[in-house]
Backbone bond lengths (Angstrom), bond angles and torsions (degrees), N, CA, C in turn:
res aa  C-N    CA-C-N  psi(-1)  N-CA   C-N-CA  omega(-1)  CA-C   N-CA-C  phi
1 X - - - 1.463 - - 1.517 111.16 -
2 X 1.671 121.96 -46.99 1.190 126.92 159.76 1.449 116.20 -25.03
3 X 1.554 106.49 -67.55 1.319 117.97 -164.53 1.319 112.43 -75.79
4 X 1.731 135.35 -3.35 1.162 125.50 166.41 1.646 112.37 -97.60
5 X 1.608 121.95 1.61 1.239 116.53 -168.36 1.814 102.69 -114.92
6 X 1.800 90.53 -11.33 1.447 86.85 170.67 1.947 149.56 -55.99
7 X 1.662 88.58 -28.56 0.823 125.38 -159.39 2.035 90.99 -83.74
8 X 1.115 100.94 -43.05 1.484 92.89 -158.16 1.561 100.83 -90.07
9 X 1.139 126.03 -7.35 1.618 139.00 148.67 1.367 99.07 -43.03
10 X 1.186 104.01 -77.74 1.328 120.79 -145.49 1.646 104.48 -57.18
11 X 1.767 116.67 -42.80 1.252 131.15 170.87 1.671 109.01 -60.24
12 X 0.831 119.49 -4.47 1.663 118.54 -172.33 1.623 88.53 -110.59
13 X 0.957 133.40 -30.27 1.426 123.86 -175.41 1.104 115.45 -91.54
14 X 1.368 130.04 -25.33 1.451 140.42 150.44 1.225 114.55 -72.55
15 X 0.996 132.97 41.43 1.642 135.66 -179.43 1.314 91.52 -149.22
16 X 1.091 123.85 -49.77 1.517 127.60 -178.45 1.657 116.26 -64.52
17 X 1.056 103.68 -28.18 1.544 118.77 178.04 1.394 117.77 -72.92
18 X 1.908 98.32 -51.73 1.343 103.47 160.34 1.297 131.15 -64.72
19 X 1.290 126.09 -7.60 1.486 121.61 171.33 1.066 106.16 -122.01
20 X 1.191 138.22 32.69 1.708 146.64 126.91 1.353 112.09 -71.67
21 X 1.328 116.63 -52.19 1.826 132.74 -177.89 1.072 92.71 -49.14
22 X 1.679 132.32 -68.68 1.584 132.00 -175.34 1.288 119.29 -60.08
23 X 1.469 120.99 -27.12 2.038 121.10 -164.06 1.561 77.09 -86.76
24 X 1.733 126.11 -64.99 1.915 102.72 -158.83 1.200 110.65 -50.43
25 X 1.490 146.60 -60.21 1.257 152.45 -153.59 1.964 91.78 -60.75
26 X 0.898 119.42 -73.33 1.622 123.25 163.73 1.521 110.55 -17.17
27 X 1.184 88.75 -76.48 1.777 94.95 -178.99 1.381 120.03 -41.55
28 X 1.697 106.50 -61.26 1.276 95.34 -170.25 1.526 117.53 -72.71
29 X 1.225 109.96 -29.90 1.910 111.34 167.17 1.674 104.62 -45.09
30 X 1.148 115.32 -38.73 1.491 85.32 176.13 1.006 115.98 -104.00
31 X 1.289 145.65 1.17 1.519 139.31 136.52 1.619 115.63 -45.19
32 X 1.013 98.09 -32.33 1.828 95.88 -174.45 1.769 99.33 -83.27
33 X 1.321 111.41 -34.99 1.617 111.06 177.90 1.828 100.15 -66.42
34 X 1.179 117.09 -56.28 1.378 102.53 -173.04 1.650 127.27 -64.14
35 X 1.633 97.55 -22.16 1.523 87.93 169.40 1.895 112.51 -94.77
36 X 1.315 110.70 9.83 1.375 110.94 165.98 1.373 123.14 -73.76
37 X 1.655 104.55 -20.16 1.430 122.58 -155.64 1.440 91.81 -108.70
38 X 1.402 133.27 -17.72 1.718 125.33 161.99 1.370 103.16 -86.26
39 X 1.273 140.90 -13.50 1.563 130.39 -163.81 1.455 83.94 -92.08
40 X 1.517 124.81 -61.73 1.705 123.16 177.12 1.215 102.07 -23.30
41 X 1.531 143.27 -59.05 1.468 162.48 -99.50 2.037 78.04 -109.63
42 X 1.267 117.37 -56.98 1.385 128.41 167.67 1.490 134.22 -45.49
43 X 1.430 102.93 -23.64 1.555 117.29 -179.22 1.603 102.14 -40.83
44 X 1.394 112.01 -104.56 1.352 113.50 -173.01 1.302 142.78 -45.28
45 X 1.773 102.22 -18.61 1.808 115.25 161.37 1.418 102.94 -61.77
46 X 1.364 119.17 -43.70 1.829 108.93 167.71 1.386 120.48 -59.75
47 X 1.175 96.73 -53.46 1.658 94.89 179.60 1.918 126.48 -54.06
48 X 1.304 105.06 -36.00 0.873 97.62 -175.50 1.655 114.37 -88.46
49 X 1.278 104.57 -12.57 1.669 125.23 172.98 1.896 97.87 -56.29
50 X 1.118 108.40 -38.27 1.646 102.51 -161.86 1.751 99.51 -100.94
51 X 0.741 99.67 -7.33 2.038 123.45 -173.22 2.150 89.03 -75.71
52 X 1.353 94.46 -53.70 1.724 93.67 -166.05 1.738 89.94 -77.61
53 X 1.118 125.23 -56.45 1.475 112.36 176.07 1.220 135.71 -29.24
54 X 1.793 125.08 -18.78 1.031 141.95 159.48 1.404 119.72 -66.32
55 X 1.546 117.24 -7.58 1.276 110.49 179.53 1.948 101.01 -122.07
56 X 1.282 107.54 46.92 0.811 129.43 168.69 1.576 123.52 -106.77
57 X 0.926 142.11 116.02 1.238 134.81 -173.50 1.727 112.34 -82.11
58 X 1.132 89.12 162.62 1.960 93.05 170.17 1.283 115.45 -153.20
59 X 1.042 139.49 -175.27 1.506 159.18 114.33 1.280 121.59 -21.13
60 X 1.377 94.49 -64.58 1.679 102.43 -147.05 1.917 75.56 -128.95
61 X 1.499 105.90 138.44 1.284 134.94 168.09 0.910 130.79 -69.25
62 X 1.657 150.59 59.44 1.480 128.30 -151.00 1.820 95.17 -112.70
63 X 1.222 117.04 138.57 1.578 143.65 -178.29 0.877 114.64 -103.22
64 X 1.361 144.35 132.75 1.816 141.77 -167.00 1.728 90.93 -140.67
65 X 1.386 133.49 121.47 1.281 139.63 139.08 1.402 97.62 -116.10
66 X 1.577 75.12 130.93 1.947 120.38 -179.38 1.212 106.10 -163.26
67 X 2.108 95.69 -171.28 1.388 105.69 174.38 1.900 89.77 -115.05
68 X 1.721 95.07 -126.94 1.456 102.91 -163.58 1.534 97.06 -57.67
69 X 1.335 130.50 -46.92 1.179 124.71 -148.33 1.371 100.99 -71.16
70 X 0.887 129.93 -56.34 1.837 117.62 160.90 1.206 140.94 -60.64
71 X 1.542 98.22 10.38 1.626 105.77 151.30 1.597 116.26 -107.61
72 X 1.092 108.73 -1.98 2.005 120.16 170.45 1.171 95.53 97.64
73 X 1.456 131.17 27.10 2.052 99.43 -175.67 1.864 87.08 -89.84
74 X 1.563 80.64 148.65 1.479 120.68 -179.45 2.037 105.21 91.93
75 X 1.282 119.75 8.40 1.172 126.68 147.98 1.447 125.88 -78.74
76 X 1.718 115.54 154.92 0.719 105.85 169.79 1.667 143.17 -70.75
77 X 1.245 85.06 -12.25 1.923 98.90 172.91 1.857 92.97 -163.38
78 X 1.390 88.56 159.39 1.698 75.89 -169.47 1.249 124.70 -82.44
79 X 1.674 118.31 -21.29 1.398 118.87 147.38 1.487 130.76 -29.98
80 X 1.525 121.59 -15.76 1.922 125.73 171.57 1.876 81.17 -101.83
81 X 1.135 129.98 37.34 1.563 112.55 166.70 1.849 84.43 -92.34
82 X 1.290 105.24 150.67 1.723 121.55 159.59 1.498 99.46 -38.71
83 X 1.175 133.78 -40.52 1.530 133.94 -174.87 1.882 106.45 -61.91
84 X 1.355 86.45 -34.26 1.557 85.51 -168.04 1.636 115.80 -96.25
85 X 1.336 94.50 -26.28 1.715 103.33 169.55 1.670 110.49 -67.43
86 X 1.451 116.15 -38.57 1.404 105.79 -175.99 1.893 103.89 -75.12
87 X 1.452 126.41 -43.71 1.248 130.09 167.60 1.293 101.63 -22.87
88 X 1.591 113.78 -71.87 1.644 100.46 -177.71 1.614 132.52 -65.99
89 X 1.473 108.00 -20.61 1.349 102.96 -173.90 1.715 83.46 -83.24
90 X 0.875 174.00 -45.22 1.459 167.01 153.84 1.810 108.70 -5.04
91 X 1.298 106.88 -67.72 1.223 127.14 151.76 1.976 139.62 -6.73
92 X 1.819 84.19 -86.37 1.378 121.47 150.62 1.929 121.27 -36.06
93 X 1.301 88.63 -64.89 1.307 105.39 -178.62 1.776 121.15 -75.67
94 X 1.382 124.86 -57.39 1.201 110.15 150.65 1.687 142.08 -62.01
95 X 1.259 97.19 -27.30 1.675 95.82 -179.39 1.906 111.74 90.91
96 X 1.558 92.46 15.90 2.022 97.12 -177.62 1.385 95.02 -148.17
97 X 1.361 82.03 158.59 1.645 97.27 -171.32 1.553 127.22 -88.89
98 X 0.788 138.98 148.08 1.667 159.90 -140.49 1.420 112.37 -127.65
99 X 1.120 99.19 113.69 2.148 131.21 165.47 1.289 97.04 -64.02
100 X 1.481 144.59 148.64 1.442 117.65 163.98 1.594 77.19 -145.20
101 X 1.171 111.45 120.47 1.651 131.55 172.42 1.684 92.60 -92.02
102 X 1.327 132.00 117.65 1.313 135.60 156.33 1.685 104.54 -101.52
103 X 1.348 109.88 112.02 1.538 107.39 159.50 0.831 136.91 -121.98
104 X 1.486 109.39 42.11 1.499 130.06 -169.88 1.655 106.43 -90.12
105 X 1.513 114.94 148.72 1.203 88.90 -162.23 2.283 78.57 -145.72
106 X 1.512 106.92 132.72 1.264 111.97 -176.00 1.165 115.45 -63.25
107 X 1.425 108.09 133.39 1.682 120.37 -178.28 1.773 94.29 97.57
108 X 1.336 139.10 -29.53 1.397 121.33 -171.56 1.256 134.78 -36.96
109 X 1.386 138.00 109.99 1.582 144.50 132.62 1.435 111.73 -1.33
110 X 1.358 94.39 169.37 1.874 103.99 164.20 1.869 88.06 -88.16
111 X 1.782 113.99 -30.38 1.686 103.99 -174.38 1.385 117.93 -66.51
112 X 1.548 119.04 -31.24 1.414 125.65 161.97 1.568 139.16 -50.15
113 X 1.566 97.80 -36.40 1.455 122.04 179.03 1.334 89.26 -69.86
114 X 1.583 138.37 -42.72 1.457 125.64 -167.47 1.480 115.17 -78.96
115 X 1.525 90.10 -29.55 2.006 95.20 -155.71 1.731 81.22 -86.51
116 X 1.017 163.30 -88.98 1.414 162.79 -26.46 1.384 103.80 -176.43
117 X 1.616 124.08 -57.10 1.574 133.60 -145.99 1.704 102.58 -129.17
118 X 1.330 113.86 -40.05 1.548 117.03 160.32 1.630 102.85 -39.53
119 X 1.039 119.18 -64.39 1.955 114.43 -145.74 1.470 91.13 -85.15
120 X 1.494 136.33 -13.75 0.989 133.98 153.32 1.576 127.20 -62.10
121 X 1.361 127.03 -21.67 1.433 135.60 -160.57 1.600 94.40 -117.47
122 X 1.533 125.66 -22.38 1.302 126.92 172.90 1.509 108.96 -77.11
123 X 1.025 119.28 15.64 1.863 125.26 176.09 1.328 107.47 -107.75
124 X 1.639 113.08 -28.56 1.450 113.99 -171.79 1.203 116.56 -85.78
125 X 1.479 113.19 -165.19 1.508 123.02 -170.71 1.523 90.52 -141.34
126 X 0.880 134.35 49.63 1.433 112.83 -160.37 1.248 105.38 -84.18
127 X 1.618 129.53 148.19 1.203 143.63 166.72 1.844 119.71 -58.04
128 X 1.363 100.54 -47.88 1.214 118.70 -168.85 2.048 110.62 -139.79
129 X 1.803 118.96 116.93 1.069 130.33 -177.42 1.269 97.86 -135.55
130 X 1.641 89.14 130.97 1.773 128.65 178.13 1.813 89.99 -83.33
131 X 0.966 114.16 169.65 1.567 135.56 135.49 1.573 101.44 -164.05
132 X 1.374 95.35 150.18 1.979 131.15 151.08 1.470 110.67 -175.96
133 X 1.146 83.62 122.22 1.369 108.51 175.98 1.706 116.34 -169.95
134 X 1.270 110.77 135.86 1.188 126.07 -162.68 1.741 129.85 134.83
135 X 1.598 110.00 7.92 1.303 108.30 160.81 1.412 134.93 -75.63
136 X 2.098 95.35 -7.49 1.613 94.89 -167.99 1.589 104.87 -91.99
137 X 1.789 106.14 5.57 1.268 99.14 -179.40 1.118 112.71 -93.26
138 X 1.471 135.75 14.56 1.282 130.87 -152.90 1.518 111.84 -108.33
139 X 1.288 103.14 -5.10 1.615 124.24 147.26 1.581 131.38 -11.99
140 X 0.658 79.36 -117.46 1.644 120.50 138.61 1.530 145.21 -82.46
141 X 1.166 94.15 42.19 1.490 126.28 -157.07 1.731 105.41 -63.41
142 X 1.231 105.16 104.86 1.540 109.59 169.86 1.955 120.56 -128.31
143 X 1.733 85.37 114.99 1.709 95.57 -168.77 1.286 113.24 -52.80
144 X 1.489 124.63 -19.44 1.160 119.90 -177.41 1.395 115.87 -78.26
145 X 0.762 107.97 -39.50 2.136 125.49 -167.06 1.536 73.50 -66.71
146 X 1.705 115.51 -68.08 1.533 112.77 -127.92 2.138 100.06 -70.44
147 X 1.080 89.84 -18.40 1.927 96.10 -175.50 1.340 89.72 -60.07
148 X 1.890 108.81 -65.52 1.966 107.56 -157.03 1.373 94.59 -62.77
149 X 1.519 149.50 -56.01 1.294 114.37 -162.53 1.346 124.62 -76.75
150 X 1.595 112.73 -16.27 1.345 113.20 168.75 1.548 123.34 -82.80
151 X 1.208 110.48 4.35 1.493 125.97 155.37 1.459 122.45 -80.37
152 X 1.365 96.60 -38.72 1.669 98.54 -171.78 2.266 101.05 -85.63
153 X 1.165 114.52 -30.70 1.561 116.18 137.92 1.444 132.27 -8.32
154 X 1.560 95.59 -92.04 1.070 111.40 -165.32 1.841 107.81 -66.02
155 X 1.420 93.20 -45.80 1.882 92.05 -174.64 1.478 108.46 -74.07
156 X 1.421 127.45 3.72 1.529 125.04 151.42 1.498 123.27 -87.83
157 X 1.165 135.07 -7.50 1.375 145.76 151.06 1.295 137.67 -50.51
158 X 1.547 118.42 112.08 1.737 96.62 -177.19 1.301 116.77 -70.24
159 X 1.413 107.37 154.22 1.728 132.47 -174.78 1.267 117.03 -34.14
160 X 1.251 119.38 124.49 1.843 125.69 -171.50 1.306 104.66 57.73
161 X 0.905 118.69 67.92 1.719 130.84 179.77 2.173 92.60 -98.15
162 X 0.986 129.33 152.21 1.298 134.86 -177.27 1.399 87.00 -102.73
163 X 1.782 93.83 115.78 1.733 94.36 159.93 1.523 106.98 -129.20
164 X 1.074 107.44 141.06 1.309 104.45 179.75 1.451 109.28 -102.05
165 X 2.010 109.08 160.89 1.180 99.80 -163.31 1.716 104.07 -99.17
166 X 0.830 121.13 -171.72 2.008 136.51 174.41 2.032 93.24 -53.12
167 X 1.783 90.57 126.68 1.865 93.37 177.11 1.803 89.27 -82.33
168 X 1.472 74.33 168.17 1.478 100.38 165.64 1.677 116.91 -58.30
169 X 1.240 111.70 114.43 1.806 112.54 155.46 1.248 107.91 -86.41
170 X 0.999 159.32 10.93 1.415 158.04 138.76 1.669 99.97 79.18
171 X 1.276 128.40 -30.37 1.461 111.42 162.63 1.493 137.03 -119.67
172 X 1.818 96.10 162.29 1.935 81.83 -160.80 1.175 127.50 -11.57
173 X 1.721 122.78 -72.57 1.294 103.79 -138.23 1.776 114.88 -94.74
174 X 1.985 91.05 -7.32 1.492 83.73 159.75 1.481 128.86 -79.80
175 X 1.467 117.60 -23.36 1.748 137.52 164.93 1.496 90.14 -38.74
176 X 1.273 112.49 -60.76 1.963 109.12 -146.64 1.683 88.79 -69.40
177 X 1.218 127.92 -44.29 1.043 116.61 -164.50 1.828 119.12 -72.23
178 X 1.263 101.98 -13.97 1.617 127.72 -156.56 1.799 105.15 -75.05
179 X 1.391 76.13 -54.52 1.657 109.56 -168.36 1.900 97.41 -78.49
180 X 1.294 110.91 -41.90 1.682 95.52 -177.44 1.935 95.39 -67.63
181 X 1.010 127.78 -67.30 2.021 131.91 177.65 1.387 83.29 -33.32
182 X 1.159 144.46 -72.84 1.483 133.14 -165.20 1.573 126.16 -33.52
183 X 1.462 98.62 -54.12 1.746 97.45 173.21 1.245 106.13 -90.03
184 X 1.275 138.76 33.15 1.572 127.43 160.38 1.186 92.21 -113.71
185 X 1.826 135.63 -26.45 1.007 110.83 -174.75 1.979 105.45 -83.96
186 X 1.179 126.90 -14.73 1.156 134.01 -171.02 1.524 112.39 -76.40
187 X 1.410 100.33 -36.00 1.568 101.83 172.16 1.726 121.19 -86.57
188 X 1.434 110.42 -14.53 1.784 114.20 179.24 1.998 95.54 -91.89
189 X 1.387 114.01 -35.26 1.615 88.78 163.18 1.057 146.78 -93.05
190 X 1.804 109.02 -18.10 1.705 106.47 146.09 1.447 117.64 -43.38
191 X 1.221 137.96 -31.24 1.396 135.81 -130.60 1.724 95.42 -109.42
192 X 1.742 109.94 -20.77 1.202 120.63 163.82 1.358 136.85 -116.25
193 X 1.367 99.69 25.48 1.476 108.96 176.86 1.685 139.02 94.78
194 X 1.610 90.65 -1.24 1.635 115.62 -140.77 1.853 81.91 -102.79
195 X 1.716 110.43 157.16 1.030 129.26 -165.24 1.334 113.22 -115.41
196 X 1.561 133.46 91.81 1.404 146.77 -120.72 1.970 84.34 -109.52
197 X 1.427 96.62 100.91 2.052 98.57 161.21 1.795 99.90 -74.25
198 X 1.245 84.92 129.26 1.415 106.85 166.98 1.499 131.77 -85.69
199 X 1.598 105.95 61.02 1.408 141.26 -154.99 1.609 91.11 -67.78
200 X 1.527 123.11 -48.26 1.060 139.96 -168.35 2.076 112.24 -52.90
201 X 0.743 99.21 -84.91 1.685 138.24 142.16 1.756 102.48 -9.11
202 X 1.177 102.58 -80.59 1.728 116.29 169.59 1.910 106.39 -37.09
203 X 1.345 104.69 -95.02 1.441 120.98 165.01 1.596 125.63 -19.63
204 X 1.780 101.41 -48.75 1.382 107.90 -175.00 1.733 113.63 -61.98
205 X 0.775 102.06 -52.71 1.741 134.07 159.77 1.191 117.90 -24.80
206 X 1.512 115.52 -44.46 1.487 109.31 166.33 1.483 138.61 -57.97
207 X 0.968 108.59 -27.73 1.408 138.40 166.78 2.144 96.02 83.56
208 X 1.319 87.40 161.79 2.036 102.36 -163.65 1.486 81.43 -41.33
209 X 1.416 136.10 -82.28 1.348 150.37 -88.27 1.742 83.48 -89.58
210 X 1.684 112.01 -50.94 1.377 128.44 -171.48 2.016 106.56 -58.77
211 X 1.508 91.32 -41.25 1.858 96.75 -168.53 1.662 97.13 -56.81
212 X 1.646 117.08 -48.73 1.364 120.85 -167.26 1.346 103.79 -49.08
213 X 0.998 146.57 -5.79 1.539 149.09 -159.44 1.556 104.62 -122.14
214 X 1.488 114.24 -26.30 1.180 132.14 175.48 1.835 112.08 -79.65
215 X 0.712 106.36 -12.88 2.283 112.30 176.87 0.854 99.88 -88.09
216 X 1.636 102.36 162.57 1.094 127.82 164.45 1.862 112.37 -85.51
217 X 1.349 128.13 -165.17 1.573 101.12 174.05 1.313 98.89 -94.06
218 X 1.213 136.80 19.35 1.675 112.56 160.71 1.470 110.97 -98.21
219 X 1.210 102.75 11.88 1.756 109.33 171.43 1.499 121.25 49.06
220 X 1.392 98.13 37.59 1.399 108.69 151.70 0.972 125.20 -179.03
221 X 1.192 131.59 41.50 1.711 156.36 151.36 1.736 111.65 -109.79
222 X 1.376 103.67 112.24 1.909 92.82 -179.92 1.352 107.70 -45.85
223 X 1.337 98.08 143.77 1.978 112.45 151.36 2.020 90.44 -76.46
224 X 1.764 75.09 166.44 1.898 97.34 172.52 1.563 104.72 -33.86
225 X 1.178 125.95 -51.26 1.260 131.60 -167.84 1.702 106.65 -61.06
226 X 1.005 89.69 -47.29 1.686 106.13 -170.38 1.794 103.09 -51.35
227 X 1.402 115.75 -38.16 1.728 127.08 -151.78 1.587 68.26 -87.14
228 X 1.141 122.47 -58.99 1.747 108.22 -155.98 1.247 117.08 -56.79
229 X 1.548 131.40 -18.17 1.160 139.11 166.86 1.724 105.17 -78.59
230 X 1.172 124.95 -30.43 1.291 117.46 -176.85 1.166 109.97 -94.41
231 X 1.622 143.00 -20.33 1.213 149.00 134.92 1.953 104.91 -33.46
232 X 0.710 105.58 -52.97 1.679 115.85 -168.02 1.602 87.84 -56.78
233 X 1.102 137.00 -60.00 1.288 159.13 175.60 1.761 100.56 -12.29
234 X 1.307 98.06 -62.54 1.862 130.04 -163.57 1.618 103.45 -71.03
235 X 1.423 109.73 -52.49 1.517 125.95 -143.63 1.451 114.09 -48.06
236 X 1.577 113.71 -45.79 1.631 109.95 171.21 0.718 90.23 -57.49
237 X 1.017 122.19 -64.32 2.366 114.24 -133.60 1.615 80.98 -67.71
238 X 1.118 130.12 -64.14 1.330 112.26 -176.52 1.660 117.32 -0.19
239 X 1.538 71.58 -92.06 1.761 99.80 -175.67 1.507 119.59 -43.33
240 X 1.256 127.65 -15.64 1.171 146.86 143.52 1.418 130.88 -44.49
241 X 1.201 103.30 -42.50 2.012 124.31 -174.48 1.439 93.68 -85.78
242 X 1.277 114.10 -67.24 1.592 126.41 -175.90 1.592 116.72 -46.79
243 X 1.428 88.34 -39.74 2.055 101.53 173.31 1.801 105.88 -50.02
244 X 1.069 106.97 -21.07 1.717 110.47 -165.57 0.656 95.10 -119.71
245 X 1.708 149.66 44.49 1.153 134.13 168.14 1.947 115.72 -113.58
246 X 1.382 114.05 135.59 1.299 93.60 -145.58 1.722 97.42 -86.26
């Protein structure tokens, strides 16, 4: 009797399992879509947050080309963006005040950074320039496109400019793709002088379990926590650029 009722236990619990396996994966896709669709909701409160900062005066010049992540979306205000944490340690550390040109612009290419934020950063003088940008190419990731515009980038940048390289996606097939953009970007800014943050390296390091704690809920924009690790990223070399500043 055991052995004929076993079976249909056992089939009810494997059915049940299987339509748990299908409802979480479900579920959380649309939890992650709906909080993608309030962080969107954030776009232009950032943008225009870093828009009035331009009429801020400073001392010291600092320039940011990026995309979202250097405008803070998935922060809590965009001042905890890496843009805004290094602004202050700039700050902190010299004792003068800070211009902060953000021309990062959400959704940006390495082709955007050229067409859009280049002819903008060729007006300045800036003391001190961020770059990262290049996760939105990883898409559709093509080495050819992504070398020439990140060539034509980098050799428009003044000398020892801080670029940081591609973060960690923590799985295969974004890694394989991460890590090949990585050494093209490592070899076009050695090749120009430029001072490569090891964004990659930093991030990778955290390990999956730690990064999950590191998002925002669309799971792939840092939370506050997340910028402080990517700030951490910058901070020597920072302090390095700033060391020479007259």
């Amino acid at each position: 009797m055991t052995s004929l009722r076993t079976p249909i236990i056992w089939g009810s619990v494997t059915a049940a399992l299987v339509s748990l396996a299908t409802y979480v994966p479900r579920a959380f896709m649309r939890r992650r879509e709906a909080n993608a669709v309030v962080l969107n909701e954030t776009l232009p409160v950032h943008s225009k947050w870093w828009r009035d900062q331009i009429a801020v005066t400073g001392e010291i010049v600092y320039a940011a080309i990026g995309d979202s992540a250097a405008q803070g979306i998935g922060a809590s205000a965009p001042g905890k963006s890496y843009v805004g944490l290094l602004a202050e340690h700039i700050r902190e550390a010299t004792g003068r005040t800070v211009h902060i040109v953000n021309l990062s612009i959400s959704g940006a290419r390495v082709a955007d950074a050229v067409d859009l934020q280049l002819p903008k950063l060729k007006k300045l003088k800036p003391h001190v320039v961020t770059v990262s940008v290049g996760a939105n190419d990883m898409g559709a990731f093509d080495p050819e496109r992504f070398e020439r515009d990140l060539r034509t980038l980098l050799t428009s940048l003044p000398p020892r400019s801080l670029v940081a390289d591609l973060p960690s996606f923590h799985f295969p097939d974004g890694e394989r793709k991460v890590k090949a953009a990585n050494r093209i970007l490592h070899r076009i800014a050695i090749a120009n002088g430029h001072t490569i943050v090891p964004l990659y390296r930093t991030t990778r390091r955290q390990g999956l379990p730690r990064a999950l704690t590191q998002v925002a809920g669309d799971f792939f924009h840092p939370n506050d926590r997340g910028y402080k690790v990517w700030a951490s990223a910058f901070l020597p070399l920072l302090d390095r650029a700033i060391a020479k500043l007259d």
